[in-house]
N, C-alpha and C positions, 0 to 999 in steps of 0.2 A: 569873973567875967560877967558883965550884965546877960541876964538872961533875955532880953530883946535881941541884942547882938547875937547870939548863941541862936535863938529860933530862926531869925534872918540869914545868917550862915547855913545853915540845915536847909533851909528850903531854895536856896542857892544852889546847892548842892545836888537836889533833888533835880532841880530845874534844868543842870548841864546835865542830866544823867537821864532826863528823857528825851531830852532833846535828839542825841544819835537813836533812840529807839525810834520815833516817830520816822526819823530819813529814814531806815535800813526799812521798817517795813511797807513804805513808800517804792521803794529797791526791789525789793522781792515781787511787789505785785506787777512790776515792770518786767520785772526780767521772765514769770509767767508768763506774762502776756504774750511775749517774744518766743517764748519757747512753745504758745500754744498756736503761734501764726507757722514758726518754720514745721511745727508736727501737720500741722493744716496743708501746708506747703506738701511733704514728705508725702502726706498720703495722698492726696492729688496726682502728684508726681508717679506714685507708685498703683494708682488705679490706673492713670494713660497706659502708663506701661504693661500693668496686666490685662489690657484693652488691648494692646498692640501684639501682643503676645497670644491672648487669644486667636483673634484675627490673623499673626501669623501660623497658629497653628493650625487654625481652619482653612487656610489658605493650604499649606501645605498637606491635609488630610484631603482636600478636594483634588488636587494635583496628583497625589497617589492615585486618587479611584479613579479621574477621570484616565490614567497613564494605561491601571488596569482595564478598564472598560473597551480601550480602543488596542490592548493586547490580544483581550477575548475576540474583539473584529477581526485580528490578524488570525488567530486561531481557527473563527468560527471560518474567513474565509476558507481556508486550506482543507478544512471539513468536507465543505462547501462542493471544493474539486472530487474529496475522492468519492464521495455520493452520488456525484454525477461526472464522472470518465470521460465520455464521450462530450461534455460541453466543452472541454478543449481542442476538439480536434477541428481539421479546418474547414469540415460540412455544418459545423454549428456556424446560425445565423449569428452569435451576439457579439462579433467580433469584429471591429473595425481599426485603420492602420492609424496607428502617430503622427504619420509622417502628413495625414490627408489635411491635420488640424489646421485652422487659421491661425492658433496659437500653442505653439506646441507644448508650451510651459503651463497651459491650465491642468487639472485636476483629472486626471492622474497624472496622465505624462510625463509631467513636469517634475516626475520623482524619479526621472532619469537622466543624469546628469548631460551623459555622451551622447550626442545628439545623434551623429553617424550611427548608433546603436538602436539607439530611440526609436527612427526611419525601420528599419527591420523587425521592429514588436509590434501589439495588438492591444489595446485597452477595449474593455469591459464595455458594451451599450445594452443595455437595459429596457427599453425601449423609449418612445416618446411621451407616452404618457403612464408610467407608470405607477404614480400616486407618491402619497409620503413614502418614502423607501429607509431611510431613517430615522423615523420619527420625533423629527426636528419643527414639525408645526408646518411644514411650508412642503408644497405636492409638487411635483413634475418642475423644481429646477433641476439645473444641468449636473448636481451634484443624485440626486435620485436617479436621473437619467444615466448615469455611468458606476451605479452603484449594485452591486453583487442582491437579490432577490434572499437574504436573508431568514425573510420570514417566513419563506417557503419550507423553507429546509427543516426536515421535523427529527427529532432526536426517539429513537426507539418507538419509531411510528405511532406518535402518541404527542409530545410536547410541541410545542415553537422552540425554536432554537435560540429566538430575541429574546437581548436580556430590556428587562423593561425597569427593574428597582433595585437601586446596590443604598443599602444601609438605609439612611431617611431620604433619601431622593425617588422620587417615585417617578420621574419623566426624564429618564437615558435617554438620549439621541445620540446614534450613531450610526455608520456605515462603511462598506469597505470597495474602493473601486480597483483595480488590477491592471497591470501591464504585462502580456504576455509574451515571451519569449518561444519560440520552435525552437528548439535544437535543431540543426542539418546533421544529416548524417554526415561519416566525413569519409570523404574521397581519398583519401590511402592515411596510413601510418603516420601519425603527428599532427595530422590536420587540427588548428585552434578550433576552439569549441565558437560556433558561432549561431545567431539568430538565419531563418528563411523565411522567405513568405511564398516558397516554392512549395506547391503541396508537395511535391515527387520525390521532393529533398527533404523532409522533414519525418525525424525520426519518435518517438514515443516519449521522449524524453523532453519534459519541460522545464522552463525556471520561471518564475512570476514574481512580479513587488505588487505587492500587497499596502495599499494606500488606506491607511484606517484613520477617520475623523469623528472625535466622539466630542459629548458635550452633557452637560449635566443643566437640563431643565433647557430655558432661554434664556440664552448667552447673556442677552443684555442686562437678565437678572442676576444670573450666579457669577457670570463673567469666567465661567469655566468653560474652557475647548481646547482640544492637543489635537496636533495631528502625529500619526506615529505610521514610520513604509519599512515593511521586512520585505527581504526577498529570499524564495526558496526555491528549491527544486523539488519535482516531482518525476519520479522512474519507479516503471513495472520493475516487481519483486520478478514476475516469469514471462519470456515473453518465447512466445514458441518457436522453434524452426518450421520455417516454412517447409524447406527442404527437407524435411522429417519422411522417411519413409513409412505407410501404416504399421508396419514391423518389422522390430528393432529387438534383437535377443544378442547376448553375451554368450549364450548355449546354444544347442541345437532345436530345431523347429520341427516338428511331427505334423506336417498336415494332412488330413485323412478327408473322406466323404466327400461333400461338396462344399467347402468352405469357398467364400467367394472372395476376393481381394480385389479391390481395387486402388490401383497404384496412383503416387505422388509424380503427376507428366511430368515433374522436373527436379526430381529426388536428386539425380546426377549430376545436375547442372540444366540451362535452358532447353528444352525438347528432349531429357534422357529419365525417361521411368523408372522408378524402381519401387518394388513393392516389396520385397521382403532382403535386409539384411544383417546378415548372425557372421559370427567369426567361427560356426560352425559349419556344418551340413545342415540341408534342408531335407526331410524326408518327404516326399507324394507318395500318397497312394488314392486310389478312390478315384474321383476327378473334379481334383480342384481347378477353381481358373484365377486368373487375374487378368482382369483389361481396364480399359479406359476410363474414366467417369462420363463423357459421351455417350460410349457403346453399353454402358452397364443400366443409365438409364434410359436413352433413346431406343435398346433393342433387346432388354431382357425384364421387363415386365412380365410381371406371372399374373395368373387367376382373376385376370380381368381386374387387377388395382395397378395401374397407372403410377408414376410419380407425382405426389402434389411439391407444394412450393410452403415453406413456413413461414411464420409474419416476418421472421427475421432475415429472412433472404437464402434459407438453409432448404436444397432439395432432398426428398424425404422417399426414402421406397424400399421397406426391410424387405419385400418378394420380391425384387429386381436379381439377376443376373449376369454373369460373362456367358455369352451363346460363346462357344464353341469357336464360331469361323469368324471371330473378333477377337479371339482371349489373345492375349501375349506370351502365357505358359498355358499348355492344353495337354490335353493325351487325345495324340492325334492318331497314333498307331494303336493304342488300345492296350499294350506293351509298355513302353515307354512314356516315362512321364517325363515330359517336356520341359527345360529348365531355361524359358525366353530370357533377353537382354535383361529385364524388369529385375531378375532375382542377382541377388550378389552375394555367396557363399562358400563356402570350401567343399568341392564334391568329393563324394565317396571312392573308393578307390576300385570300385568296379562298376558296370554299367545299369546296374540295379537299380540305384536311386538317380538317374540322368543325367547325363553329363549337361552341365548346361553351355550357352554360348560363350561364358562370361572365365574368365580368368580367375582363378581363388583369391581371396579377399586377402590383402596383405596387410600381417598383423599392425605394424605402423598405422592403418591407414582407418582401422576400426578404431572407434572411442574406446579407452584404455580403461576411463571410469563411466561410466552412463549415468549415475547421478549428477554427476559435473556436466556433462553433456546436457542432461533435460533443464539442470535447475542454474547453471553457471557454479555451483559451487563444490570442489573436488572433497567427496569424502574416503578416498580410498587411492596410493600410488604403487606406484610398478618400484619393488624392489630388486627383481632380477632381470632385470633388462628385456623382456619376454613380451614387452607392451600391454600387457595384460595388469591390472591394478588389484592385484591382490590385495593389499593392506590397508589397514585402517590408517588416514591421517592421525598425528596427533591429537586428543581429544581437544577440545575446548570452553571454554568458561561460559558457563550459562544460567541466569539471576533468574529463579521462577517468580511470576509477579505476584502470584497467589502467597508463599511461605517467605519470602525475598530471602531465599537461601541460593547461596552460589555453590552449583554442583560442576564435575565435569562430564562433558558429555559426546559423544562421536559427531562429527560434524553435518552430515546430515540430516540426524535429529535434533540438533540445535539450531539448525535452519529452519524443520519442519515444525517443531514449538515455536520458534519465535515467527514464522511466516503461514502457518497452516489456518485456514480458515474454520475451519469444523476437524475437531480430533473426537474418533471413536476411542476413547484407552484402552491398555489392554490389562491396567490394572490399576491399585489408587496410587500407585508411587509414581504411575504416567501421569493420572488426575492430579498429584501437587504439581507438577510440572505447567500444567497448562492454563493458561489464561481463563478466566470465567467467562470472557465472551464466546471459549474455543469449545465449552460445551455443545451438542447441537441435544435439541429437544426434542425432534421428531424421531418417527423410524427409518430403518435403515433397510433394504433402498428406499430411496426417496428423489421422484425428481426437482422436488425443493432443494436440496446438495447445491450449490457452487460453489464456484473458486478452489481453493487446493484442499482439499478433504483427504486427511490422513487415518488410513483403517489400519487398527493393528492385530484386530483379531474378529474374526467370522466376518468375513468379507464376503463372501458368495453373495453372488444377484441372480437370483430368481427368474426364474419363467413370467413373462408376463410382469414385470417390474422395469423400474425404470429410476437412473444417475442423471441429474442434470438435464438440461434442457439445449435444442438449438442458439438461443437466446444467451440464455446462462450455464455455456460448457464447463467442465470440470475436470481439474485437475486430481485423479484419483488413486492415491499412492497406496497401494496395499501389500502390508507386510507377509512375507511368507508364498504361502500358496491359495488360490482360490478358483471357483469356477464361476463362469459367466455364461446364461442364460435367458437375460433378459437385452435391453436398451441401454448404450450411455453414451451420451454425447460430451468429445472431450477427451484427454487423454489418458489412457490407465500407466501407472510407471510401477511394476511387479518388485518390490524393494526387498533382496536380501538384508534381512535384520543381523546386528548381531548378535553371536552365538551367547553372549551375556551383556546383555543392556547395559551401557552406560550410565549409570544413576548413581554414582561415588561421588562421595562429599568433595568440597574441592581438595588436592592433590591428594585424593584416593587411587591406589593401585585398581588398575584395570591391567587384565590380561587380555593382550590383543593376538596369540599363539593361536586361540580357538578359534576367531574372525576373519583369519586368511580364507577368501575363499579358492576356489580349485580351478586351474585355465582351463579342465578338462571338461569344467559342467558349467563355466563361467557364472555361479554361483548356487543358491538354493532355490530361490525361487520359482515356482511354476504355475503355469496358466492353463485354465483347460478349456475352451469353449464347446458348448452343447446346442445341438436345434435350436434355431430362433435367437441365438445373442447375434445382435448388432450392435457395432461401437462405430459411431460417425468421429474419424477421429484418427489416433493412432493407440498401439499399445507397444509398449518399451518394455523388456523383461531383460531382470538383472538373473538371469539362468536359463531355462529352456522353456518352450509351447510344446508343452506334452500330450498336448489332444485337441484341434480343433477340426471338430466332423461335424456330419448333421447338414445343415443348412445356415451354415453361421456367415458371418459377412462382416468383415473388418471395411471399411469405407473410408478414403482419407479424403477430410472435406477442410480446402483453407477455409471456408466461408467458419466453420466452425472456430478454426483456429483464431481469425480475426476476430469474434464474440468475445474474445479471453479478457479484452481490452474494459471492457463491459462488466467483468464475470469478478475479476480477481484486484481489490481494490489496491491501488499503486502507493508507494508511500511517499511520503513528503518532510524532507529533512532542512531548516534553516544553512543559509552559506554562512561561514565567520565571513564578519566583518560587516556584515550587509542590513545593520538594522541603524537607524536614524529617528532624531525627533525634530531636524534641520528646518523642515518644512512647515507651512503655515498655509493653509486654504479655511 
């Protein structure tokens, strides 16, 4: 083969064999290219999305706080109430009707569906000019105007109670306006539960929707606002009988010396006094009286001290007296101790202790448990038909908030733990039991004390000491036995304990054999009163008055009773079903 031919051939060769090289990587830089537009693409795609994603999670983090922020409104109002008691009653100015609105549907009202219902409630007024009340930037609209005083309200007399910064938001705006319900009392057995604007009808027992609108900064920046309406109830834990006689014993009654009583005009019912009754005998001797609240202060002043009058509306006079030719039980013969209409008792079976006018108290008709009686709740039932309440209820479950151990417990003391305002213990397995706000700091007596104050050991009041006040009465439950020599305004309730404290794990054996108590001493507890105890008030005893002589003086003052309202803070439980976020203002 010519070797021209042969090198020509070869580079022929050469020539088809770069040729697909040059296309393919002509190909490849294409197909790059393509692959670096759609990764371009890809990521693009996939920043919007994690932009939108952020955004919704931010969105949805603002929506939580703000949900929470305008929960704490609903909380902080209910605070709010039990702080201040008396702002719902129907002599507080800041309460005007639904029904008066041009529009009934504005803010708050308007978070009541039922219009017919709506007509018979009360929203919140604030007054006219009350300033920013929410701290929303914007002073005396109508949303301030009808908005609960928040800021007023001070936690452990020390903080504000506004929240002002949740996480990095540092300008909360919120507030809470209310629609208020009266309960009416109800006029016999079944009566529906309904709203009044009757003061005369209107019982202690409220419900209120709670209209809370919050907001994080200015709306038109964050574009965050909820509105959120709960509605609750509020009811006294204790509310007292009126018709409470001043003395109320399960045993029998020893009055000696010159103890002075003055009786409840309508213990009986309208126009019928009663001043002292026991399912036992009464003993007199000495010369006690019992009369009027009239004749006690219009005509038995001593030593040139007069009755004055308290800021609270409470008339006040420990040297006051029953003269004689006014009293209702007297010893008029000098013999005979006189037993008036006032007294309601089982007499003696001779004429010794005086017969009185009155027919023996029939067991049916005396309170069978007297805890149940003062507090509403039965700790003790009649096993042998005898109407007398010997026995322990079964115990009951009860969560200490302190150890959050569930124990069992007798049910008056599960009521007094979870309802007692100030507990003295009487030891530290009382002290796991009770709540850390139920310790009290001061000493004892003190007329700093209010509300229900549970003593369990060394109870005695002193000479020249003093429970409670006119203003701030006290409910003051003392276990065992004590004596009383000084002041307390309020009611004392003398509590047989039992014989071995309930404090077993839960379904711990408790022997309730040793806790029956006896019909014959209608329990253990006893009271002794000494010269100069006065109690504005009544005293209850779950056994007998074993000594009050001297110059002591039981007084039964409703004006005191009605303070209670004031004294003993009521609780406030949410209704099911009754919470919404429907609403937009």
């Amino acid at each position: 083969m010519d070797t021209h031919e042969t090198s020509q051939e070869s580079t022929m060769t050469r020539n088809r064999n770069f040729t697909p090289q040059r296309h393919a990587r002509g190909n490849a830089l294409l197909v790059a290219v393509i692959l670096l537009l759609l990764a371009s693409v890809i990521t693009l795609l996939t920043l919007n999305v994690g932009l939108f994603e952020q955004r919704s999670s931010g969105n949805d983090a603002r929506a939580k706080i703000i949900s929470e922020v305008a929960e704490a409104g609903v909380s902080q109002g209910a605070e709010y109430f039990r702080l201040k008691p008396t702002s719902l009653l129907a002599t507080s100015g800041n309460w005007a009707r639904c029904i008066d609105l041009a529009d009934k549907t504005q803010f708050p009202c308007g978070s009541i569906p039922d219009a017919g219902r709506r007509d018979t409630m009360y929203y919140w007024v604030n007054g006219s000019t009350p300033g920013d009340v929410n701290g929303d930037g914007i002073s005396n609209d109508l949303l301030d105007q009808r908005m609960l005083p928040l800021g007023s309200v001070l936690t452990g007399g020390s903080a504000p109670a506004r929240i002002t910064t949740v996480g990095n938001f540092n300008n909360v705006a919120y507030g809470v306006g209310v629609v208020l319900c009266r309960i009416a009392l109800p006029t016999a057995p079944g009566d529906p539960t309904r709203c009044t604007t009757v003061a005369s009808e209107q019982s202690s027992t409220y419900v209120y929707n709670f209209v809370s609108i919050a907001g994080l900064g200015q709306t038109e920046t964050e574009g965050t606002r909820t509105t959120v309406s709960q509605m609750l109830g509020q009811y006294q834990i204790f509310q007292p009988n009126m018709n409470m006689p001043p003395v109320i014993a399960s045993g029998s009654v020893d009055v000696t010396g010159g103890l002075q009583l003055v009786t409840n005009p309508n213990g009986g019912g309208p126009g019928v006094p009663v001043s002292v009754w026991t399912r036992k005998d009464i003993t007199k001797t000495g010369t006690p009286n019992t009369c009027y609240a009239d004749e006690f202060y219009r005509y038995g002043a001593k030593n040139n001290a007069p009755p004055t009058l308290d800021t609270s509306g409470v008339v006040l006079c420990d040297t006051c007296g029953c003269n004689g030719d006014v009293s209702l039980s007297y010893d008029k013969s000098g013999n005979q101790q006189d037993e008036g209409m006032d007294i309601l008792d089982v007499d003696g079976s001779t004429g010794t202790n005086g017969k009185g006018v009155n027919a023996d108290v029939v067991a049916s008709e005396f309170p069978c448990d007297l805890f149940g009686y003062v507090f509403g709740v039965n700790a003790r039932m009649d096993t042998n038909g005898d109407f007398f309440c010997e026995t322990l209820v079964p115990a009951v479950q009860y969560t200490s908030p302190t150890t959050m151990a569930t124990v069992n417990l007798d049910a008056d003391e599960a009521f007094l733990y979870k309802n007692a305002t100030y507990i003295l213990p009487r030891d530290g397995t009382a002290q796991s039991l009770m709540d850390p706000s139920q310790t009290w700091g001061g000493g004892y007596p003190s007329s700093s004390l209010s509300g229900i104050v549970w003593c369990q050991t060394n109870c005695n009041i002193g000479s020249n000491t003093q429970v409670g006040t006119p203003a701030k009465p006290v409910v003051l439950v003392i276990d065992g036995n004590a004596r009383i020599q000084g002041r307390v305004f309020g009611l004392v309730f003398m509590r047989t304990p039992a014989a071995t404290p309930a404090k077993h794990p839960l379904n711990g054996a408790h022997d309730h054999t040793a806790d029956k108590l006896d019909p014959a001493t209608g329990g253990t507890a006893t009271l002794d009163m000494n010269a100069g105890a006065t109690v504005y008030g009544a005293v209850v005893v779950q056994g007998k008055i074993d000594k009050a002589n001297g110059t002591a003086a039981i007084i039964y003052s409703g004006d005191v009773f009605k303070n209670f309202a004031g004294s003993i803070p009521p609780k406030t439980s949410n209704l099911p079903g009754a919470w919404t976020d429907r609403l937009t203002y």
